[in-house]
VMD Tcl script that draws the C-alpha trace (Angstrom):
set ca {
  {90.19 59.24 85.41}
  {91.39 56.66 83.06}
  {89.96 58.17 80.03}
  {91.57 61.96 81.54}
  {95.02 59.86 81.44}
  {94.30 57.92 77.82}
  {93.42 60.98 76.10}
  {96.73 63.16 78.08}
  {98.72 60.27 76.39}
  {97.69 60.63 72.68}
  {98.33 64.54 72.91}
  {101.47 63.79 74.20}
  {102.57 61.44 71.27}
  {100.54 63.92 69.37}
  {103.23 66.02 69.41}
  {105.88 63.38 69.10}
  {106.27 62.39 72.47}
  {106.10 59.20 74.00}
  {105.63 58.63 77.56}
  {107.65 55.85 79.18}
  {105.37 53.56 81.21}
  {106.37 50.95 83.76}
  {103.66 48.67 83.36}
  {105.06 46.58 86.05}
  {104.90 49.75 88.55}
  {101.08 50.22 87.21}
  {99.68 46.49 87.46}
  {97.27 46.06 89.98}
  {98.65 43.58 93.50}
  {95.01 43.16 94.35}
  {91.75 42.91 92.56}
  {88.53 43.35 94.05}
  {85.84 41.33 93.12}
  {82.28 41.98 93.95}
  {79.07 40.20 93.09}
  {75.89 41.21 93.51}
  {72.58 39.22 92.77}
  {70.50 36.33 93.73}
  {70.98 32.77 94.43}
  {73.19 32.24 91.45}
  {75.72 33.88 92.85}
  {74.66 33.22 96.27}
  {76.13 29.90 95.27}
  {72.81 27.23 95.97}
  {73.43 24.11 94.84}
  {77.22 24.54 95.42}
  {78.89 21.76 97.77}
  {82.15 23.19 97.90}
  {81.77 26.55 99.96}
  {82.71 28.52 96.94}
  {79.96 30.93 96.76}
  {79.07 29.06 93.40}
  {80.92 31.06 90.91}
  {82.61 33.79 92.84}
  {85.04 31.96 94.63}
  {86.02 30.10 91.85}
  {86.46 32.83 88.96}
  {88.88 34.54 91.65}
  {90.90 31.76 91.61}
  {91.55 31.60 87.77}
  {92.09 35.36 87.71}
  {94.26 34.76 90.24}
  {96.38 31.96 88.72}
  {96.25 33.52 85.03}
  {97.29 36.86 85.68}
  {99.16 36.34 88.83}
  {97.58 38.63 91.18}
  {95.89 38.34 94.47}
  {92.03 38.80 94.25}
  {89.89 39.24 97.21}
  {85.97 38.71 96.87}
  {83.13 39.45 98.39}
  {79.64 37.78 97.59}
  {76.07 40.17 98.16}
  {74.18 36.90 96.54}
  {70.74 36.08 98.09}
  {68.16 33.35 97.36}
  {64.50 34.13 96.27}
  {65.65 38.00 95.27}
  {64.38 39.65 92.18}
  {66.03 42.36 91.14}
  {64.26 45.52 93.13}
  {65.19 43.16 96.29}
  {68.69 43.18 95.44}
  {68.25 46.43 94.95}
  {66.64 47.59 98.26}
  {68.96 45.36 99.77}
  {71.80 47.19 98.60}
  {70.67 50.04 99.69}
  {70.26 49.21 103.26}
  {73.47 47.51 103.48}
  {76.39 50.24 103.89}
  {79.23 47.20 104.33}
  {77.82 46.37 100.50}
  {78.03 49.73 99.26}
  {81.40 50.43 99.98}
  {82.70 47.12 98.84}
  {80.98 47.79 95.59}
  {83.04 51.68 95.58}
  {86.07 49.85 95.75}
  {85.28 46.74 93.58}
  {87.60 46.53 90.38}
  {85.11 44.17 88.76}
  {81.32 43.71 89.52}
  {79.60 40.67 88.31}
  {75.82 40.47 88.98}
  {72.60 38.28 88.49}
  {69.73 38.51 88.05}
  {65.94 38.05 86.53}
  {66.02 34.31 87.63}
  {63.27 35.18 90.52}
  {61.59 37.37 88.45}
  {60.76 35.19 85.74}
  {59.94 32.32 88.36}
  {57.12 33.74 89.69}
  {55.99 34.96 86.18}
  {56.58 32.09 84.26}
  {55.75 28.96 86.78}
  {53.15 29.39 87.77}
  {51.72 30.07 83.68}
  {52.87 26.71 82.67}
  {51.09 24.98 84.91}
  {47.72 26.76 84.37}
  {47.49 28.11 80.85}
  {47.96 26.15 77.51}
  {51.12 26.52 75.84}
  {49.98 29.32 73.59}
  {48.76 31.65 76.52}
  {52.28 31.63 78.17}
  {54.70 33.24 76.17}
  {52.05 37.02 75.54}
  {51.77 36.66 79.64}
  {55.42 36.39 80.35}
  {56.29 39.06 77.31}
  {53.52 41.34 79.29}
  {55.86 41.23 82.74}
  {59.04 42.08 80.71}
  {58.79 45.80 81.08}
  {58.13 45.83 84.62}
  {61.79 43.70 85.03}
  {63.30 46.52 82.28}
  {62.75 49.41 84.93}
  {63.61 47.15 87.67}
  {67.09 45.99 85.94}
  {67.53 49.62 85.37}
  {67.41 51.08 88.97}
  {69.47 48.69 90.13}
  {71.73 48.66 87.50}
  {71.80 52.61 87.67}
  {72.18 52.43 91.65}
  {75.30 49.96 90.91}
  {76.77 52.43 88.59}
  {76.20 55.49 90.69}
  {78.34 54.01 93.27}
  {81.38 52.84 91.36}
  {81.33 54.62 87.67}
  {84.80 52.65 86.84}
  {84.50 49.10 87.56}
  {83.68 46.81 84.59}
  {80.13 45.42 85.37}
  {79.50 41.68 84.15}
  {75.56 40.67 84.32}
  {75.06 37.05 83.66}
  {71.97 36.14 81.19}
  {69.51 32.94 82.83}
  {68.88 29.48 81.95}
  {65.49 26.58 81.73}
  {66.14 24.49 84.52}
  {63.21 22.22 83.31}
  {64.53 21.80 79.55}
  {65.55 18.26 80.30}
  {62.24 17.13 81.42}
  {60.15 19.14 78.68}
  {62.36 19.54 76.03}
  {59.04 19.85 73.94}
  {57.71 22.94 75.61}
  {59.69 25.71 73.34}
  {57.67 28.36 74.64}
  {59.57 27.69 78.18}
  {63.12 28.76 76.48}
  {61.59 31.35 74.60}
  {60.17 32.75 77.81}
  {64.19 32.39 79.54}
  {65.01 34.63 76.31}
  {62.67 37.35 77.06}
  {64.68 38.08 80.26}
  {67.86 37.41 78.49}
  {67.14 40.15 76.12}
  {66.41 42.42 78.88}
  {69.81 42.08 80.80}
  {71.72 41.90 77.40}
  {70.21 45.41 76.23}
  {71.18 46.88 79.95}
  {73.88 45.85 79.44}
  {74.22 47.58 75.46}
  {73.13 50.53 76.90}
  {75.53 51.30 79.86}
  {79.10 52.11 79.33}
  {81.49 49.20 80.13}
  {78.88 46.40 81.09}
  {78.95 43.36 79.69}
  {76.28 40.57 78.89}
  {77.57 37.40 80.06}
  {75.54 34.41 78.53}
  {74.86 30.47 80.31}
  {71.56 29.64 78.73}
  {73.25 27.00 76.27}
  {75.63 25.21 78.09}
  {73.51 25.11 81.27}
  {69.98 24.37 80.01}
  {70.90 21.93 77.75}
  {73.35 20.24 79.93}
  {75.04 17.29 78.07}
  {72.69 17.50 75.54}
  {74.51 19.94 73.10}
  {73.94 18.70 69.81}
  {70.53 19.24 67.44}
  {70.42 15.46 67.30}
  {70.98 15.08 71.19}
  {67.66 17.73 71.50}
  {65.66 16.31 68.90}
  {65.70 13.11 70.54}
  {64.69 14.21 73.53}
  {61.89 16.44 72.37}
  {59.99 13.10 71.21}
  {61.04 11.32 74.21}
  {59.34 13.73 76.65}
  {56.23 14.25 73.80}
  {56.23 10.55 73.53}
  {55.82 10.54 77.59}
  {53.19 13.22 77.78}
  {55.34 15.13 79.89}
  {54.78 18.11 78.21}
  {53.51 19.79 81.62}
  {55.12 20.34 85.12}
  {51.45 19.23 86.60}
  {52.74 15.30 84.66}
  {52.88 12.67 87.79}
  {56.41 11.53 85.87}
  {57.71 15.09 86.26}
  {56.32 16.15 89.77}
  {58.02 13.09 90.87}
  {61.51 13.88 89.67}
  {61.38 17.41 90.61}
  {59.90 17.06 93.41}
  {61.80 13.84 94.94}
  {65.51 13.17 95.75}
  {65.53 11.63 92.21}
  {69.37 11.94 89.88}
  {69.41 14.77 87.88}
  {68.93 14.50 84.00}
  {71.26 17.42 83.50}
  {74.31 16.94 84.55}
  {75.15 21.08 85.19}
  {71.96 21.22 87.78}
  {72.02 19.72 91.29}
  {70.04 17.32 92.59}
  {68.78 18.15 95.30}
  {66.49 20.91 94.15}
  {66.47 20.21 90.34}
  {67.07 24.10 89.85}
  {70.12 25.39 90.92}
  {73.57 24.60 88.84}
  {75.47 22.43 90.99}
  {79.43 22.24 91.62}
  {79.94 21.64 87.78}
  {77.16 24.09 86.50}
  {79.41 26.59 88.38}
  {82.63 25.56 87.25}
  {80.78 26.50 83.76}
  {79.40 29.80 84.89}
  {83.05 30.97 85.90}
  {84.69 29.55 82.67}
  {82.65 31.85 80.95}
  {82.43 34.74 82.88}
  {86.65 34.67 83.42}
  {86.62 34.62 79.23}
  {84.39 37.51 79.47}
  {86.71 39.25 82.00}
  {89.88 38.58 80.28}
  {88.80 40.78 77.33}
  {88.55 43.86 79.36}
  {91.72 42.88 81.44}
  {92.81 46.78 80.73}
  {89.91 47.65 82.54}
  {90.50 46.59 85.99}
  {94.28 45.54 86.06}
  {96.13 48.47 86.03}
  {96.27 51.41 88.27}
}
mol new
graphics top color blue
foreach p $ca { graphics top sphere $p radius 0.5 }
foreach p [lrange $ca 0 end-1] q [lrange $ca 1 end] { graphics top cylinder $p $q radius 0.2 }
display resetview
């Protein structure tokens, strides 16, 4: 319908005439926000009951752009993506939410690269992991599609945001490159679903989140001969079991403590700066009637 009315308006000043429009009469008093995904936007590790980043990117839409914004969060823990999928399918109250939604955000991969990539580094030397992981890759393609197809099938308007993931463990084996190489694999799957749909966009955390505080070269470096220096170039290390695995501080200061994993309140006050940039550039997408 909007491209109908867009290309109606260039035929009209076509032939020299320019419509009036009241773009006050045509902006948007609500927005609907839907999210869709797994326990990143389920909101784990969040203390503040905002459904991690949901909650919050509604409230800077909200305050920039002066408009009410009403979300609604279809997040759950341990999904990959066919889960979300199926469960999508089998909820109707999701469904229709997602008809109406102005702008869908969704995550996902997370789960699916868990139980690909975990489990490797803890059994197979360094150079076995990244051909094993690179193996499951098109298996998570179709997967990302259906769902992503299934999404689109039910709202072909809405402006669909699909986050990319992060290395949780960077901190702790910042000399284990294959790990973030192995995040990247996944990331390269949601970014080219999202190249090849229509008005989806790739949405990307992996910096700021895995590396925390640590942003610079130097800042990396540094710890990449601290943890080779330790040995802790393995989860299976008794130094790392015990910090994961214990009520021990976090060494990243975006990931919670209590399960070492999950971005915690200011991992998710990241994930919606981002993702509100992101939305702000297709603000002609969802705010106007």
């Amino acid at each position: 319908m909007k491209k109908i009315l867009i290309i109606l308006m260039l035929l009209l000043m076509s032939f020299g005439i320019s419509p009036k429009v009241d773009a006050k009469a045509n902006v948007k008093k609500e927005i609907q926000l839907v999210t869709v995904g797994d326990s990143l936007t389920q909101g784990v590790g969040d203390t503040t009951s905002q459904g991690g980043y949901e909650k919050r990117t509604a409230q800077l839409i909200a305050k920039k752009d002066h408009v009410r914004v009403k979300s609604h969060n279809y997040g759950k823990a341990g999904d990959r993506s066919d889960q979300i999928l199926k469960r999508v399918q089998n909820n109707e109250h999701a469904q229709q939410e997602v008809k109406k939604a102005d702008i869908i955000v969704m995550t996902s991969g997370g789960n699916d690269l868990q139980q690909a990539l975990f489990k490797l580094i803890q059994t197979k030397q360094e150079a076995d992991v990244l051909p094993q992981v690179e193996a499951k890759t098109g298996e998570y393609a179709d997967h990302l599609h259906e769902l992503m197809t299934y999404i689109r099938s039910l709202n072909a308007d809405a402006p669909i945001y699909i986050f990319g993931n992060y290395n949780p463990l960077y901190v702790y084996l910042a000399n284990r490159t294959d790990i973030n190489q192995a995040v990247h694999l996944y990331n390269v799957v949601n970014s080219e679903e999202a190249d090849q749909n229509d008005n989806v966009h790739y949405v990307s955390i992996f910096t700021k989140i895995t590396y925390g505080q640590f942003q610079t070269k130097k800042q990396r470096a540094e710890l990449a001969k601290q943890s080779t220096e330790a040995f802790t170039g393995t989860v299976n290390n008794k130094v790392v079991k015990t910090t994961l695995n214990g009520p021990n501080k976090e060494k990243n200061e975006y990931i919670t403590n209590t399960d070492h994993y999950h971005p915690n309140n200011r991992g998710y006050d990241q994930m919606s700066k981002v993702l509100f940039k992101a939305v702000q550039k297709q603000k002609n997408e969802w705010m106007f009637q």
